[in-house]
N, C-alpha and C positions, 0 to 999 in steps of 0.2 A: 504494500500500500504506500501511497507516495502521500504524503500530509502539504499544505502550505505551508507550512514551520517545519523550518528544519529539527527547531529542538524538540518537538512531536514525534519524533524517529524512534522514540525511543518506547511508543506506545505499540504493542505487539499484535497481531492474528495467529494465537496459538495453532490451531488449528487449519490454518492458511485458508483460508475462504473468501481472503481478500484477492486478488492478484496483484501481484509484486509492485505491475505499475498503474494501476487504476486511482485516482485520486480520491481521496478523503481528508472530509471536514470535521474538525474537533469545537465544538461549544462546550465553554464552564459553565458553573453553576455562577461566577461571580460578572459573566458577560452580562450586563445590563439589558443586554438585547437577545441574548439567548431566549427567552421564556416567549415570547414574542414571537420570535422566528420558528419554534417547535408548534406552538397553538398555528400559526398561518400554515404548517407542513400540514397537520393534521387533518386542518379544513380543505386543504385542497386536494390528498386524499381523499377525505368523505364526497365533496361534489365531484369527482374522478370513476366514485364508487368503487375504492378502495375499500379496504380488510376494516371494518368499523371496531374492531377488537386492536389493531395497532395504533390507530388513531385514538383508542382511548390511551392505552396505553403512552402515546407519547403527550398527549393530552396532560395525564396524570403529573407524569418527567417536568412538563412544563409548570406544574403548581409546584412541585414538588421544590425545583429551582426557585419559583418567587418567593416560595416559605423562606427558603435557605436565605436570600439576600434579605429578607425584612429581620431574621437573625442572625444574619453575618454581616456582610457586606455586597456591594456589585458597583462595578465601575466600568467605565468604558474598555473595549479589547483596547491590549496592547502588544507591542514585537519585544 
């Protein structure tokens, strides 16, 4: 898997079911814009008539992060 960030290399596919070179995206929990961008994945899923069980699922991911930042923190990405 090839990441935008180099220093993201170091996040693994045990299992290799990525391919070596296909590109992948990582969102934190503290990305201000994360939570955001997972609910608009979700909804464009559902009107796609996508899996309404993964859409919950990332659905949930996405409250899950806004909890985190209203008890941690969240700021804008940075390199």
């Amino acid at each position: 898997m090839r990441h935008a960030r180099l220093d993201y290399n170091r996040f693994q596919d045990p299992l290799n079911l990525i391919p070596e070179d296909e590109p992948v995206f990582l969102l934190r929990g503290q990305d201000k814009f994360a939570p955001e961008l997972l609910l608009r994945w979700a909804a464009k899923l559902r009107l796609d008539g996508g899996d309404v069980n993964m859409a919950e699922l990332v659905e949930d991911h996405a409250q899950e992060m806004i909890n985190w930042q209203q008890d941690c923190y969240c700021k804008q990405p940075d390199l």
